[in-house]
Chimera marker file (.cmm) of the C-alpha trace (Angstrom):
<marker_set name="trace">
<marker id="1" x="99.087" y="83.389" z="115.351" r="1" g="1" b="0" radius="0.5"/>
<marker id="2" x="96.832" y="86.166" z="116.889" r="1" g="1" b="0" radius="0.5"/>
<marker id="3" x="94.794" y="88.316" z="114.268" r="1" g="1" b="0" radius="0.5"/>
<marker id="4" x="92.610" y="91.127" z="114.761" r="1" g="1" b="0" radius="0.5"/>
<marker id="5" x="90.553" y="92.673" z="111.944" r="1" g="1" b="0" radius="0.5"/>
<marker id="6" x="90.794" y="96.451" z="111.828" r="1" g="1" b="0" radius="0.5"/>
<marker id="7" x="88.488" y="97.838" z="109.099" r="1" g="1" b="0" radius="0.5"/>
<marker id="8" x="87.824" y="98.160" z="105.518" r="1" g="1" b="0" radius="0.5"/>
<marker id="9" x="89.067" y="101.550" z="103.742" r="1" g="1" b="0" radius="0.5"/>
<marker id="10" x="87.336" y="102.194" z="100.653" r="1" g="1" b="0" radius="0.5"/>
<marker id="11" x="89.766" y="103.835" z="97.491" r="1" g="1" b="0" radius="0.5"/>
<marker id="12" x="88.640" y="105.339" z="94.469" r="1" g="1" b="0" radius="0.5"/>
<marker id="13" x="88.100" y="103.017" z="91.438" r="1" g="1" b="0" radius="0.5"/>
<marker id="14" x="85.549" y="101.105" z="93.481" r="1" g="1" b="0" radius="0.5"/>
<marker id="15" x="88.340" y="99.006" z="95.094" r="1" g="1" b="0" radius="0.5"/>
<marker id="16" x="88.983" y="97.857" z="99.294" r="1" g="1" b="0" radius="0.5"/>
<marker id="17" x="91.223" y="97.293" z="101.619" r="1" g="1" b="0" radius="0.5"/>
<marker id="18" x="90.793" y="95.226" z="104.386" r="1" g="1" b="0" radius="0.5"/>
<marker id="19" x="92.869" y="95.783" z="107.467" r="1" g="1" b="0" radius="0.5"/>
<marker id="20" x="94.305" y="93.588" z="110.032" r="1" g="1" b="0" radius="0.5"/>
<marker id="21" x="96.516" y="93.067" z="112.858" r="1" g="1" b="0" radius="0.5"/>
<marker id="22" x="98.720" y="90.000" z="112.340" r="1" g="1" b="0" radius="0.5"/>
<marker id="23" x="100.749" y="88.936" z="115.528" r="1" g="1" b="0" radius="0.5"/>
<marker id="24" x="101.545" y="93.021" z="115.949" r="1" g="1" b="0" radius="0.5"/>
<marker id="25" x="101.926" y="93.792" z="112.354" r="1" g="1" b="0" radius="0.5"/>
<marker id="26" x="99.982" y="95.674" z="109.534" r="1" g="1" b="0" radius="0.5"/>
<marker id="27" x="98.808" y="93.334" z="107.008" r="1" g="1" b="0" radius="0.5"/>
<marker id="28" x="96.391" y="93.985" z="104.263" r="1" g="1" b="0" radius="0.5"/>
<marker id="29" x="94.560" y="92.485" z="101.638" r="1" g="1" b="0" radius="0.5"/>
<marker id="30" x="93.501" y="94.366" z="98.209" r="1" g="1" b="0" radius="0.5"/>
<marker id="31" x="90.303" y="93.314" z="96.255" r="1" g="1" b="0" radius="0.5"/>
<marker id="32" x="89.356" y="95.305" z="93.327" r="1" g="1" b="0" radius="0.5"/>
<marker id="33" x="85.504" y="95.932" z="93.575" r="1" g="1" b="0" radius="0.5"/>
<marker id="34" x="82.403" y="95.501" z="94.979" r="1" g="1" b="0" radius="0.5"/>
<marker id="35" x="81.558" y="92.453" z="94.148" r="1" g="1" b="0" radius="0.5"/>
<marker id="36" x="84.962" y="90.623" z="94.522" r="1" g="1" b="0" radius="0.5"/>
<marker id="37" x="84.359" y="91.729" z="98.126" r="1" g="1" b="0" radius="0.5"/>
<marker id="38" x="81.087" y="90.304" z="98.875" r="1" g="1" b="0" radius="0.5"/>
<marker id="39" x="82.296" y="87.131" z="97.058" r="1" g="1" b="0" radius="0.5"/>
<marker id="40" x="84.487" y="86.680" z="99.951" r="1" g="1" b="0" radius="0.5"/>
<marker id="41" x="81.723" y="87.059" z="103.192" r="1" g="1" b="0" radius="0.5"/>
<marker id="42" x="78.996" y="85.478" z="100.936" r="1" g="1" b="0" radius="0.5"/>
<marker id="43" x="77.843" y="82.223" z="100.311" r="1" g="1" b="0" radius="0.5"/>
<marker id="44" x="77.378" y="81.265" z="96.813" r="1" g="1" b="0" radius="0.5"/>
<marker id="45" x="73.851" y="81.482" z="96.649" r="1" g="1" b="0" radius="0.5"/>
<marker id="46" x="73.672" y="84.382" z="99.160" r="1" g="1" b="0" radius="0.5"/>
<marker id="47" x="76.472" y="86.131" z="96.703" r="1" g="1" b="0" radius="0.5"/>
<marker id="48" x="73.889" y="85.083" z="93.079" r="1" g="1" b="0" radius="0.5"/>
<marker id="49" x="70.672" y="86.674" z="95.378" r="1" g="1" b="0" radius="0.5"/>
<marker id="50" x="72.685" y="89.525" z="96.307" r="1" g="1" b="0" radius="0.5"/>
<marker id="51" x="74.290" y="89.931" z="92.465" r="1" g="1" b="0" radius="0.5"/>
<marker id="52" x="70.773" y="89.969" z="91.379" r="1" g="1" b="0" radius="0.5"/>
<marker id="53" x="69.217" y="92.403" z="93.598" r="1" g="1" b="0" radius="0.5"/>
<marker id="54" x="68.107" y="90.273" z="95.804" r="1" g="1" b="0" radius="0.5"/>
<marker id="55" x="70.104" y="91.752" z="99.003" r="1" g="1" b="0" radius="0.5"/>
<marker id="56" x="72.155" y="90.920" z="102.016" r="1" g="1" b="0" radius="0.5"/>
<marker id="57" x="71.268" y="88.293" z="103.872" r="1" g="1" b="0" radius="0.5"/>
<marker id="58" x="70.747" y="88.453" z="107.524" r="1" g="1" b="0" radius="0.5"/>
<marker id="59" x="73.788" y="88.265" z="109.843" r="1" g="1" b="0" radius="0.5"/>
<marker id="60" x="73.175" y="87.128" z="113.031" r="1" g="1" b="0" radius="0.5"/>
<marker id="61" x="69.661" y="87.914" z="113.224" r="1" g="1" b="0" radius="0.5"/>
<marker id="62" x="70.428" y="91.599" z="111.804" r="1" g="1" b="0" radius="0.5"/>
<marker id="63" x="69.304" y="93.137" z="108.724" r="1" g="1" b="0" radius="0.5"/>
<marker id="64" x="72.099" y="95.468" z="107.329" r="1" g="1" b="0" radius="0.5"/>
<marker id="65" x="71.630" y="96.996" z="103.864" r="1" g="1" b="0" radius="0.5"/>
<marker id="66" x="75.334" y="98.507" z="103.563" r="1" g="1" b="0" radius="0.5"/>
<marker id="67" x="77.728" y="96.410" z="101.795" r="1" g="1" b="0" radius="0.5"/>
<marker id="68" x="80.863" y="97.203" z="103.097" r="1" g="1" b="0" radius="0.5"/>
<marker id="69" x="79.076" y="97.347" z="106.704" r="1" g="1" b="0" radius="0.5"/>
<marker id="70" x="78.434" y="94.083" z="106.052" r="1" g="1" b="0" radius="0.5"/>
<marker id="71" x="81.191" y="93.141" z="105.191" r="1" g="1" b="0" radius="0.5"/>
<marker id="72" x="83.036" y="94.850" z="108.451" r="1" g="1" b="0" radius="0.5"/>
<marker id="73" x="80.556" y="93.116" z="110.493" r="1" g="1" b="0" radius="0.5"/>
<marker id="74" x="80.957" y="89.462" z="108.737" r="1" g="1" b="0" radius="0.5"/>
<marker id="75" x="84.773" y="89.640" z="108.583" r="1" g="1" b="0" radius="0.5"/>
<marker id="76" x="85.491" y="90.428" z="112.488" r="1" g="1" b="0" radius="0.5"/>
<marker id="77" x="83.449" y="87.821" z="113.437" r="1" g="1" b="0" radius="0.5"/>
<marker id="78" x="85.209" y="85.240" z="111.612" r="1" g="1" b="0" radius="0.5"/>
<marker id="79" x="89.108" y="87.360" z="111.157" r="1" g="1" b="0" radius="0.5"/>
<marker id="80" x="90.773" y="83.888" z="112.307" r="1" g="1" b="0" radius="0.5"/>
<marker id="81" x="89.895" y="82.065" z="108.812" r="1" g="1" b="0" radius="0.5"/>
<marker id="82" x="91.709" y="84.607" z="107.350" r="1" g="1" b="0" radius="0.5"/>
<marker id="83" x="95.153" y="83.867" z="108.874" r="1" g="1" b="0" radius="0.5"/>
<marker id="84" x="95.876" y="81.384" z="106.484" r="1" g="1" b="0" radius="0.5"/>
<marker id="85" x="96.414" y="84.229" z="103.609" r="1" g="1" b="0" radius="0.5"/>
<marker id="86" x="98.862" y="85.415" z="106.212" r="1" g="1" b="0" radius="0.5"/>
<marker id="87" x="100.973" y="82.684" z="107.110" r="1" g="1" b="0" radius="0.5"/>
<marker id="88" x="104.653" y="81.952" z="106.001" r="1" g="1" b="0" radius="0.5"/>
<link id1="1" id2="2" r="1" g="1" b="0" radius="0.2"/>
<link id1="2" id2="3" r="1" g="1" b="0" radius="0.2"/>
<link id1="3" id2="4" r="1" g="1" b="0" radius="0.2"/>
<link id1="4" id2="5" r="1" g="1" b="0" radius="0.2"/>
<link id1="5" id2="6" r="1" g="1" b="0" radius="0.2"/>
<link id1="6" id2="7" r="1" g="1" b="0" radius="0.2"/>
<link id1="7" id2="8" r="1" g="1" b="0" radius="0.2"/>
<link id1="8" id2="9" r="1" g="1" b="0" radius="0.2"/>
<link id1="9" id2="10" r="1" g="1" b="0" radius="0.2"/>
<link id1="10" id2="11" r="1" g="1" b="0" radius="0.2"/>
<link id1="11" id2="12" r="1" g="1" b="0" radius="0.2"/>
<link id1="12" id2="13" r="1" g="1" b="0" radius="0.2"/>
<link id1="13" id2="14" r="1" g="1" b="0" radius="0.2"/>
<link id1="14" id2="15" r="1" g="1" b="0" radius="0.2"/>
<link id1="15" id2="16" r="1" g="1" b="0" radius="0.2"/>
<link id1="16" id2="17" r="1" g="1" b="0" radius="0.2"/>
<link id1="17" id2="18" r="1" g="1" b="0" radius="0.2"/>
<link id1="18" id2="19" r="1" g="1" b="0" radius="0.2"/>
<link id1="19" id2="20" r="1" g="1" b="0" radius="0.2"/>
<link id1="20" id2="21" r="1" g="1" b="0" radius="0.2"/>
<link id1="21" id2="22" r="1" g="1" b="0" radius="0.2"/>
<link id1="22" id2="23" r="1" g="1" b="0" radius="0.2"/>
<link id1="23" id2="24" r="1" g="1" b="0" radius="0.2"/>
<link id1="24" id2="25" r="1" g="1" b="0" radius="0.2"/>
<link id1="25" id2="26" r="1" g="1" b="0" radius="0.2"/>
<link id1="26" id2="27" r="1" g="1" b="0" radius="0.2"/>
<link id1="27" id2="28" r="1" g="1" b="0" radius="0.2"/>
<link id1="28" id2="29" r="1" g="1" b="0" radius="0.2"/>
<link id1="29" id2="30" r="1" g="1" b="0" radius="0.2"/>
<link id1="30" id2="31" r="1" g="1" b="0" radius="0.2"/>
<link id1="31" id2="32" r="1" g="1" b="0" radius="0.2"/>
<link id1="32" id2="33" r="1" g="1" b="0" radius="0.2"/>
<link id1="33" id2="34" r="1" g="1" b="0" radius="0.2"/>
<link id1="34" id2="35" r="1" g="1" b="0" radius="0.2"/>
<link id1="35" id2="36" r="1" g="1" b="0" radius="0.2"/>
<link id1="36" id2="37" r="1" g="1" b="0" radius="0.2"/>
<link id1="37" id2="38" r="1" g="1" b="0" radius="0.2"/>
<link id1="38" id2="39" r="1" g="1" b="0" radius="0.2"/>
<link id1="39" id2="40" r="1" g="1" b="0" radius="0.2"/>
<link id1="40" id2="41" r="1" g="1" b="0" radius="0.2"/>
<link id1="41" id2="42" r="1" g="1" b="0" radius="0.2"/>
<link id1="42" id2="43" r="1" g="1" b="0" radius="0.2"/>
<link id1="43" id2="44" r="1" g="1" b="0" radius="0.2"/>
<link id1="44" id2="45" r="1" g="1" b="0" radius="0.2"/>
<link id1="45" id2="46" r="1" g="1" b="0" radius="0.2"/>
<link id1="46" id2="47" r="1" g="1" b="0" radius="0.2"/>
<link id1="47" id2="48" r="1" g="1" b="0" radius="0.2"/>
<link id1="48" id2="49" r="1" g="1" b="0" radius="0.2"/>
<link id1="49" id2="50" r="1" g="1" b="0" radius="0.2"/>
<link id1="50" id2="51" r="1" g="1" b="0" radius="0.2"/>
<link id1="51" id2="52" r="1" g="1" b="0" radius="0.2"/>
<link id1="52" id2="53" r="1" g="1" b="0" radius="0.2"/>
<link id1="53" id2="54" r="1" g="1" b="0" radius="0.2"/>
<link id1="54" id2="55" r="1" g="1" b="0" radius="0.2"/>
<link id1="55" id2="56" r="1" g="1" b="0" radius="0.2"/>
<link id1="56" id2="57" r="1" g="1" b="0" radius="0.2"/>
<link id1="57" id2="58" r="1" g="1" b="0" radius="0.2"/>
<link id1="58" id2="59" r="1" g="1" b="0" radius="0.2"/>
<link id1="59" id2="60" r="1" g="1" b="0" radius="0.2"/>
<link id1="60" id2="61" r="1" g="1" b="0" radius="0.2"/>
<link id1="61" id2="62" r="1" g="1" b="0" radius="0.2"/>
<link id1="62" id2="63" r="1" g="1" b="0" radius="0.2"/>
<link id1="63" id2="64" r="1" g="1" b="0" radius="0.2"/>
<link id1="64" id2="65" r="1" g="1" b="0" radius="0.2"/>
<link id1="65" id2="66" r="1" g="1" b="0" radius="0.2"/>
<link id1="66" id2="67" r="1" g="1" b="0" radius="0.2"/>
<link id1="67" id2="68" r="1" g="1" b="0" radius="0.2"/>
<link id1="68" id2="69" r="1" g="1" b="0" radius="0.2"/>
<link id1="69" id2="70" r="1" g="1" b="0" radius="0.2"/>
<link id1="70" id2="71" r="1" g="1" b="0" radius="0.2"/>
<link id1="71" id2="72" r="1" g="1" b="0" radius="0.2"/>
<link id1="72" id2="73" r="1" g="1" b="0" radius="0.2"/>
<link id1="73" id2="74" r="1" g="1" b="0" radius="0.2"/>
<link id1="74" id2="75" r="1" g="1" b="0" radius="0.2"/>
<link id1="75" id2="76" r="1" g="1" b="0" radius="0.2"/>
<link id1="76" id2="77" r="1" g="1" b="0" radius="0.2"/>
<link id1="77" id2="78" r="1" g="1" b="0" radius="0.2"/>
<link id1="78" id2="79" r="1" g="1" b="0" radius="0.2"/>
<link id1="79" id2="80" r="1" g="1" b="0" radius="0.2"/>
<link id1="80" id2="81" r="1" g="1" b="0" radius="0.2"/>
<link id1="81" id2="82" r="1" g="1" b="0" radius="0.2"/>
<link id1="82" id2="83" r="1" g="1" b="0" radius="0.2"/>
<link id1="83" id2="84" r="1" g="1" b="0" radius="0.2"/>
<link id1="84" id2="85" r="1" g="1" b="0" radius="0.2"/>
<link id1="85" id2="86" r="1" g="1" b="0" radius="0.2"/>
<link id1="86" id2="87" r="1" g="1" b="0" radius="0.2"/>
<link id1="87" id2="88" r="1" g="1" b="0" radius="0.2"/>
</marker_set>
């Protein structure tokens, strides 16, 4: 299986959609907010300092203060652990 992450598009009601290229086709994946985002490209006790106001961690070495940049940034560097949500 060959994925490729392609973005995060932002829709009203504070909700995402994150983008990908599975083996040539458009898959997506839906979370509804903010914070069920950064659960996914957070550690638990990155995602309880962030929750808290504690901010975004580092990510390799780089301080980024934008969630869904982060986000972007975290998820096509590691798009190949999410082909299990896409296989069959």
């Amino acid at each position: 299986m060959t994925i490729k992450f392609a973005g995060i598009d932002a829709i009203p009601a504070d909700c995402y959609i994150l983008n990908f290229n599975v083996d040539g086709k458009y898959e997506t994946i839906f979370y509804q907010g903010i914070e069920e985002l950064m659960s996914t490209v957070l550690t638990g006790d990155e995602w309880v300092g962030w929750l808290s106001g504690g901010g975004l961690p580092l990510l390799n070495g780089k301080k980024i203060d934008d969630e869904v940049e982060f986000a972007e940034e975290y998820i096509d560097k590691t798009a190949d652990d999410f082909c299990v949500l896409f296989e069959n």
